[in-house]
N, C-alpha and C positions, 0 to 999 in steps of 0.2 A: 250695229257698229261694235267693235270690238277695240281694244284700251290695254296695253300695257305702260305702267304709270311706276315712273322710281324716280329717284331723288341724287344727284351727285352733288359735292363739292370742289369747291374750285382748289388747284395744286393738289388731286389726290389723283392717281391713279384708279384706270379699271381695274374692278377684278374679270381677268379674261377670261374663266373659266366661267362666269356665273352670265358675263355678255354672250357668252357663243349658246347656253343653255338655255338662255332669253329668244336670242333668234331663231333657232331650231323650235321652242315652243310658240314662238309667235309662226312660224310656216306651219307646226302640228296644227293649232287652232284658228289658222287663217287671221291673225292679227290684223287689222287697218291701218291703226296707227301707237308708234311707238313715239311717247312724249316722257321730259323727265323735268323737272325744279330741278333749279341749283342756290345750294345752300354754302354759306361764308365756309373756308378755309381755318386755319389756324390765326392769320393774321389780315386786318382789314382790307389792305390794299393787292392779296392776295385778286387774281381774276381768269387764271385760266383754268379754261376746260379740258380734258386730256379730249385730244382730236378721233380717237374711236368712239367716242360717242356719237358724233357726229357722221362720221363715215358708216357707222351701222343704220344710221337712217334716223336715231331720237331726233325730234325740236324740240328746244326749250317752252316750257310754260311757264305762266306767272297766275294767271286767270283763265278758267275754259269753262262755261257752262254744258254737261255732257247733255244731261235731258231736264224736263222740268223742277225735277227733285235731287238730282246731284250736277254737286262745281266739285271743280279742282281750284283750289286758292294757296298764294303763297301768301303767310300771313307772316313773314317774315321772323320762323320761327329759327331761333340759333341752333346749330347743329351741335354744340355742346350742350343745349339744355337738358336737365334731367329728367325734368316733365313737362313734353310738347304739348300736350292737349289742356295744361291746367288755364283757366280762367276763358278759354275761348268759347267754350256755353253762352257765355255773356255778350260776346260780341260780334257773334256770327248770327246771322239770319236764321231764325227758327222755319224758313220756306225749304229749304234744302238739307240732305248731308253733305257732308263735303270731305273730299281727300286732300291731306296737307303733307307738305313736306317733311322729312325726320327720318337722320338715321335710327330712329328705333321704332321698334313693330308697335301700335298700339291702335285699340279698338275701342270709342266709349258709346253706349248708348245712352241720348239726351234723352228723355221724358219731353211727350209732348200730349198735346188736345187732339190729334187728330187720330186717324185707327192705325196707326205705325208710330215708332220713335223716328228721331232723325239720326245717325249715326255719324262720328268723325273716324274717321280710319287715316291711318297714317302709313309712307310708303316704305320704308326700307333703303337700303342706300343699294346703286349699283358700283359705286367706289371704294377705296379701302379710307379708313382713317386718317384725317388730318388735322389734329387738334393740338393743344400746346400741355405737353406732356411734363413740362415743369410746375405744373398749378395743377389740385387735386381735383377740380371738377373737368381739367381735359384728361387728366387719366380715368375717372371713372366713366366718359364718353367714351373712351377706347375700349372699356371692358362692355361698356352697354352698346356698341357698337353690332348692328346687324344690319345685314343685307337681303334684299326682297324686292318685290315690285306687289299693284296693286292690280287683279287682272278686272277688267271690267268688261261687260256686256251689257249693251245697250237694246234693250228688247221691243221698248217704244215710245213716246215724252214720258210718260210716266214711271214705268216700270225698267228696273236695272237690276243685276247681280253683279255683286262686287266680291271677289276673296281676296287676303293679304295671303302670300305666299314668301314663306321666309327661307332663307337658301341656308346652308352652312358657312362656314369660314371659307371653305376651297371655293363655291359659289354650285352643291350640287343642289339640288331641292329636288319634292314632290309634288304631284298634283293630283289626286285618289288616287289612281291606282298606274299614276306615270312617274319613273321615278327620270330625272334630267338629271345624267352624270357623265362626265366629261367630252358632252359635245353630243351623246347619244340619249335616246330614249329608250325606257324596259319597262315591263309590266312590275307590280311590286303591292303586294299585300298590306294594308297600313296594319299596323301594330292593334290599334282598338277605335273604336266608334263611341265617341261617347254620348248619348240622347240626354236632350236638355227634357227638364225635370215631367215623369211621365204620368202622374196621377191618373189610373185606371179609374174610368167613370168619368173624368175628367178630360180625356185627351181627346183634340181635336181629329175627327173622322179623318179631315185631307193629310193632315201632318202623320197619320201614323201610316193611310198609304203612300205618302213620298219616303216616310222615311223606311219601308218593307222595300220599296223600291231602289230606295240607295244601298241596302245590305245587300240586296240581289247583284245589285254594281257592283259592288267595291268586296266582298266577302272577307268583312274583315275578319282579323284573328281572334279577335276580342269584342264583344258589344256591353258597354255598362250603362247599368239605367238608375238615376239619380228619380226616390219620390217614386219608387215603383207602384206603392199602394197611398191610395190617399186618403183613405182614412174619416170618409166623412159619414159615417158610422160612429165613429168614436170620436169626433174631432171638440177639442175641450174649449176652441171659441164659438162652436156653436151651441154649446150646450147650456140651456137656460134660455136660447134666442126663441121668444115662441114663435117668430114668423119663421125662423131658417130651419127649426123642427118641425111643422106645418109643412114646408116644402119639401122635406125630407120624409116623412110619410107618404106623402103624397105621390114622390116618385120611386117610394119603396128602397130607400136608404140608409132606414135606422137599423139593417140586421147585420152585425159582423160578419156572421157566417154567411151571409149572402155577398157581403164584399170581398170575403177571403173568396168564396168562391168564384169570383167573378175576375179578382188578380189571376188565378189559379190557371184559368182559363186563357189567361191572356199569357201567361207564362209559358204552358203547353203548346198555345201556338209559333211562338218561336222557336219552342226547342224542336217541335217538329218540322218546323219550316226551312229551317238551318240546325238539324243535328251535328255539322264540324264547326259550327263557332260555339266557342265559350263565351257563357253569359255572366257578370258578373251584376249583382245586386248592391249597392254602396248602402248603408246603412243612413238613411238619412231622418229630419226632423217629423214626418209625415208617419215614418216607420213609429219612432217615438211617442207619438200621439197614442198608442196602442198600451206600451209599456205605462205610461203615465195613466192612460184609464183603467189599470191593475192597479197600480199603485197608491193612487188618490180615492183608490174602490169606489170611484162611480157606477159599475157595472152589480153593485148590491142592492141599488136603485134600480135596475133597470132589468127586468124581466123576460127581455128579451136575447140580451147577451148571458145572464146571468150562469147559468149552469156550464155555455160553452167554456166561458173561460174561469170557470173553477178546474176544468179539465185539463188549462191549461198550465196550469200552476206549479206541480211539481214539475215540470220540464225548465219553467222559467226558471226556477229556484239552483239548477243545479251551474246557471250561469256558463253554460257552454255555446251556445247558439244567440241569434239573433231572434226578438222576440217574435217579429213577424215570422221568420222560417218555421218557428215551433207551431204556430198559428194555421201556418199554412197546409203544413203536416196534417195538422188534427184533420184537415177536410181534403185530401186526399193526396195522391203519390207525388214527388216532388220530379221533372227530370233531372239527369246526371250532369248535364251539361250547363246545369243553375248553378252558380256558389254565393251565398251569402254572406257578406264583410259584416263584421261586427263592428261598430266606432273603434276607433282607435285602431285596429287595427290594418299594418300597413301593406297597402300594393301598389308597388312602383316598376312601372314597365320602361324600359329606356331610360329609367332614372326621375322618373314623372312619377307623383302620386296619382292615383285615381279611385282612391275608399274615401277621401274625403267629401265630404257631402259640400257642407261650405258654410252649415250654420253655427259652428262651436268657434268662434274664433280663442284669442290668445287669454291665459287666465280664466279662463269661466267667460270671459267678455262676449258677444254676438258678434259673427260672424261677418266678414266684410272682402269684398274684393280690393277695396282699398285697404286695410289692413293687411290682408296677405301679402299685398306687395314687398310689406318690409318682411317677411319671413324669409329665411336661410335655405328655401325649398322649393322645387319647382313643383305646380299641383294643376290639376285641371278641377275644378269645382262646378257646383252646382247651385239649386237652393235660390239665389235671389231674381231668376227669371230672365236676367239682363243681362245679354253676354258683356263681356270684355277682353282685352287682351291685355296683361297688366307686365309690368318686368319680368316677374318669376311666374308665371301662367297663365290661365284662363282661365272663365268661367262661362258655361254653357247659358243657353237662354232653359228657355219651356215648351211644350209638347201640347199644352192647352191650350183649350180657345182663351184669346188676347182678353175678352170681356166674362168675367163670370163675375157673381153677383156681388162679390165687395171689392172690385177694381173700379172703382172711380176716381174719375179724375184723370190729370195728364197720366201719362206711362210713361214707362223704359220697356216694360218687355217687349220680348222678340223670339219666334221660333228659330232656332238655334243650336246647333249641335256641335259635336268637339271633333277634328280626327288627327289621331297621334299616326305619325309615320315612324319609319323603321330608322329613320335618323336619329328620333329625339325630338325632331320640330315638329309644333303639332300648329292646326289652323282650326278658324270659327267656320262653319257654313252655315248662311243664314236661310231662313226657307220661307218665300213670300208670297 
């Protein structure tokens, strides 16, 4: 079964361009059924629905169990809240995810016991604004105002794929590589792919064949990979661990130059695989782990890195590069089609960053999806495993297997990845 899922208010108006782009993608993708919530107006006794809703085929819902692990619930969230999803962890059934109503886009992953998080996802509106424009939290609803549906496929009690798909203002939107504008559909390149965090040695076998599989789909313009190298060669929480140094012997993991070669390797097969996309590298916490084991000269101890990276010392010194790229270098040729972000340093495609890793937050502070939210900047991030979708961005899931040996306990994470379109709007795809 197949789910197109949005949200109206009552005395608002359709947007007509973003309903006719709706219908035309529900006949492209053989739609079943077209259902939507409806949420309060500006004023209480407010109660109609504009009548295209209804003539296009939507029914109202309030409660729908789709399969064993996802509902659609109205949990009678106001359409001017500023933040839909807060405190409903609490009081929703840890059995299911669930999609709620909300003119704004938002994606959280709950932490649970079992081998998945449970996720809330919220729908987007198919109507325009209708809040009370004289009080400062219905105008900031008007500004936070977006429009989308929630597409859903039903594969069998258990198993579902859900994306939010958010449209523009006029009502055009994307979906990999379809773009829905003014009533028609076209082929259309996304801007970048962002892969949730990729730790080399680390990355799940299936997740890195689906995701070779989706670049072959989608060819994007751009692939960035957050967490390229991971570090556990050098990695300064295990060092001192003697069980996690025992395991790491053991699978022959304490040699830098054997992990640099082994990124190397995984780099060269992308850039051979896809010689017209540009690869871009984000400088992230994982990379760090490298420069800090220079710098805190652990590797004076350690007789096995020792000489490699004394070699690499003046290149580090002269502070132009990324420490990993220089690392990487010393063990052999780099492709042309790599470029390495330094921290801080900015690329913003459509006006999105995407160098940010996502563990430096504000001041020196640690890095947070919630934190970012208050930031003046739209970003897509990485780094804490657990996607989101927050006001001002996103943040990708992980590329690892879900259980490696100091994830205990409930989770959030989720394989997870970013794709930016040529609008501007970008979406999570989750891979299960």
């Amino acid at each position: 079964m197949k789910y197109i899922i949005t949200n109206v208010q009552y005395n608002a108006g359709v947007n007509k361009n973003l309903l006719q782009n709706i219908l035309l993608f529900a006949k492209e993708h053989e739609v079943d059924n077209l259902l939507t919530f409806v949420q309060n107006g500006s004023y209480k006794n407010e109660e109609i629905v504009d009548e295209r809703v209804f003539k296009s085929g939507f029914a109202i819902i309030e409660s729908l169990r789709l399969n064993s692990n996802l509902k659609c619930k109205d949990m009678k969230i106001l359409a001017q809240q500023i933040k839909p999803l807060t405190g409903l962890n609490k009081k929703l059934s840890r059995d299911y995810s669930y999609i709620l109503p909300s003119a704004k886009i938002r994606y959280l992953s709950v932490a649970n016991t079992s081998k998945y998080p449970r996720v809330f996802m919220t729908t987007g509106n198919l109507t325009k604004p209708n809040y009370k424009l004289h009080t400062a939290q219905g105008r900031k609803a008007q500004e936070m105002h977006q429009y989308g549906f929630v597409y859903v496929v039903i594969d069998d009690n258990k198993k579902f794929r859900a994306q939010q798909i958010e449209a523009t203002k006029r009502g055009d939107f994307h979906y990999y590589t379809e773009k829905y504008h003014s009533g028609k559909v076209y082929k259309d390149k996304p801007e970048a792919l962002i892969l949730g965090d990729w730790h080399t040695g680390d990355t799940d076998p299936k997740i890195r064949k689906r995701t070779i599989a989706m670049i072959q789909r989608m060819m994007p313009k751009r692939v960035v990979f957050h967490d390229l190298f991971n570090g556990h060669s050098v990695n300064p929480h295990e060092q001192g661990d003697l069980i996690q140094e025992l395991r790491n012997e053991k699978r022959k993991r304490l040699s830098l130059s054997k992990e640099l070669k082994l990124v190397l390797k995984e780099i060269k097969f992308f850039a051979n695989m896809f010689p017209e996309i540009n690869f871009f590298v984000a400088e992230s916490n994982h990379d760090i782990f490298l420069e800090r084991y220079i710098r805190d000269k652990k590797f004076i101890n350690d007789p096995s890195n020792f000489m490699f990276i004394c070699s690499l010392i003046p290149e580090i010194l002269k502070d132009k590069q990324p420490t990993l790229e220089i690392a990487l270098q010393a063990v052999g040729d780099l492709p042309t089609n790599f470029t390495f972000l330094k921290e801080d340093k900015e690329f913003r495609v459509r006006g999105i960053e995407l160098a940010y890793h996502g563990h430096r937050g504000i001041n020196g502070s640690r890095g947070s999806s919630s934190s970012f939210d208050r930031y003046n900047l739209k970003m897509i991030t990485g780094h804490t495993h657990t996607p989101a979708l927050y006001e001002n961005g996103m943040c990708v899931g992980t590329s690892t297997k879900l259980k490696l040996y100091y994830t205990k306990g409930a989770s959030s994470w989720m394989h997870a990845h970013g794709i930016l379109y040529t609008s501007g709007k970008y979406a999570l795809v989750t891979l299960i």
